[in-house]
C-alpha positions, 0 to 999 in steps of 0.5 A: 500500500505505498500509495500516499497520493490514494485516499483509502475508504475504510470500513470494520465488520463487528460482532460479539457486540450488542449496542442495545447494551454496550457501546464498543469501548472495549467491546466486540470483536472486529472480524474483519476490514475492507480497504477500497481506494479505486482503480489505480491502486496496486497491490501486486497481489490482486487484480488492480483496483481491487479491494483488500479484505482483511479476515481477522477470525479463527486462524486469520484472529489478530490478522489486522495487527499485520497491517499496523503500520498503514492503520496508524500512519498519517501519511495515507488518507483515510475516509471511514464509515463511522469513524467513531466506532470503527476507532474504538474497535480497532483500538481494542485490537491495538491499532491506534488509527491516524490519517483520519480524512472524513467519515461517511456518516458524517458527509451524509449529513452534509447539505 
């Protein structure tokens, strides 16, 4: 992923989380992240322009960690679908996020 010039569109699947009950501060188990950032991004391992989607379950568990150094750098932009929540969960997994960008949820609201 060494394509600082790419915005990256990020989203987090969770489970084990009831939000009726808890919010995700501590809580739920992140089972997996999709990484989308057009058709010009290159991964070598994937048709071009594919997205990349990170199993974190069963023999793939604490997968996500193996992408720290991209997660929590600044130099690469991020848009996230609910950043707010998809901060706490990763960070229960011990990836601090950075490069933050904008959040879906939030440009939704936009007029």
């Amino acid at each position: 992923l060494s394509s600082p010039h790419l915005t990256f569109a990020m989203d987090t699947e969770v489970m084990s989380l009831d939000l009726k009950n808890r919010g995700p501060v501590g809580n739920g188990l992140v089972t997996c992240l999709t990484i989308y950032a057009g058709p010009s991004l290159d991964t070598g391992m994937a048709p071009k322009g594919s997205a990349i989607f990170i199993d974190n379950l069963d023999s793939s568990c604490d997968l996500l960690l193996e992408m720290s150094e991209f997660l929590e750098s600044s130099k690469y932009n991020k848009i996230w679908h609910n950043y707010g929540f998809d901060r706490h969960v990763m960070y229960n997994v011990g990836v601090d996020l950075k490069g933050f960008k904008g959040d879906t949820m939030h440009m939704a609201r936009l007029e």
